[in-house]
C-alpha positions as MATLAB code, in Angstrom:
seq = 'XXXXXXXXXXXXXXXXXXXXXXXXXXXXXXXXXXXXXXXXXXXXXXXXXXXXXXXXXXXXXXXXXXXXXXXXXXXXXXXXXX';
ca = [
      80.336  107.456   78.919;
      77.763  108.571   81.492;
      78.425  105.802   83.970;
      81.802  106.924   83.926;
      80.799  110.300   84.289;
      78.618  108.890   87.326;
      81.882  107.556   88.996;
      84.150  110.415   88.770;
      81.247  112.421   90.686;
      80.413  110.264   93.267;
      84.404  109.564   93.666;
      84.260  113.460   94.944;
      81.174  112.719   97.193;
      81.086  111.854  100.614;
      78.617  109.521  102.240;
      75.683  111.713  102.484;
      75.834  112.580   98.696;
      77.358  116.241   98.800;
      80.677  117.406   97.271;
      83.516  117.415   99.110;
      86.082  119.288   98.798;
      89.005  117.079  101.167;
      88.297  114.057   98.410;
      88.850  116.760   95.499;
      92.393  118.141   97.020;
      93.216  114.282   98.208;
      92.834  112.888   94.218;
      94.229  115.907   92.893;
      97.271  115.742   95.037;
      97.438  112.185   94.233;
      97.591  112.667   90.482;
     100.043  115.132   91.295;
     102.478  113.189   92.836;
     102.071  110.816   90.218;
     102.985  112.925   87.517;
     106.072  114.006   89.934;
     107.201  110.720   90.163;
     106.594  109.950   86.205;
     108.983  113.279   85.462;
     111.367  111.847   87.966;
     111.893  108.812   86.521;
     112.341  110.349   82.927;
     113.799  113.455   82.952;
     117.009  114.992   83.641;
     115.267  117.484   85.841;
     114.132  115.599   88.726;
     111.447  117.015   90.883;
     112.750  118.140   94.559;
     112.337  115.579   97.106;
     111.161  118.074   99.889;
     107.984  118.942   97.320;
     107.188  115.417   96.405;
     106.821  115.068  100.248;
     104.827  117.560  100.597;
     102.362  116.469   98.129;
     102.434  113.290   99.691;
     101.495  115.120  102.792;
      98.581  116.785  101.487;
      97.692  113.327   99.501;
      97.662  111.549  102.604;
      96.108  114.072  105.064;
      93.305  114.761  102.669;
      92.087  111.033  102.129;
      92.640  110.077  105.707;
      90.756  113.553  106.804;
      87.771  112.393  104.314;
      88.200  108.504  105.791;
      87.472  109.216  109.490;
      84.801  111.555  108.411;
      83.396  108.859  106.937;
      83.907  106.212  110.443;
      83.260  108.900  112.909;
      80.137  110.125  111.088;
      78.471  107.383  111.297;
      79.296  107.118  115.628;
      77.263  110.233  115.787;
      74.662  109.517  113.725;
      73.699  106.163  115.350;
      73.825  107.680  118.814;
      71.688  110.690  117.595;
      68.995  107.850  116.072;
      69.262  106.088  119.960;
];
């Protein structure tokens, strides 16, 4: 149970070990849309189309936002080590 305790925290960690908070609103949007899509599929009440997009949106900008933090980071810290 604590190594899976261990993964969900450093799945909301960036690189240099603090919390971040664009990974947090990335997953959570992402379990979001999930569950959007699960009452879409079987319910009579389907979720609107423009907010499943939305959430989308914030799912995608928030794990691409943490990704090139993640590849430019490391640019700048090799040139400040040069």
């Amino acid at each position: 149970m604590k190594k899976i305790i261990n993964w969900l925290s450093g799945l909301l960690k960036d690189e240099k070990g603090t919390p971040s908070s664009k990974r947090f609103i990335g997953i959570l949007a992402g379990v979001t849309l999930c569950a959007a899509l699960m009452i879409n599929l079987y319910t009579d009440m389907p979720v609107e189309p423009t907010l499943v997009n939305a959430v989308a949106a914030i799912c995608i900008g928030g794990l691409g936002l943490a990704s090139a933090d993640k590849i430019f980071g490391k640019k700048k810290e090799n040139a400040e080590e040069l």
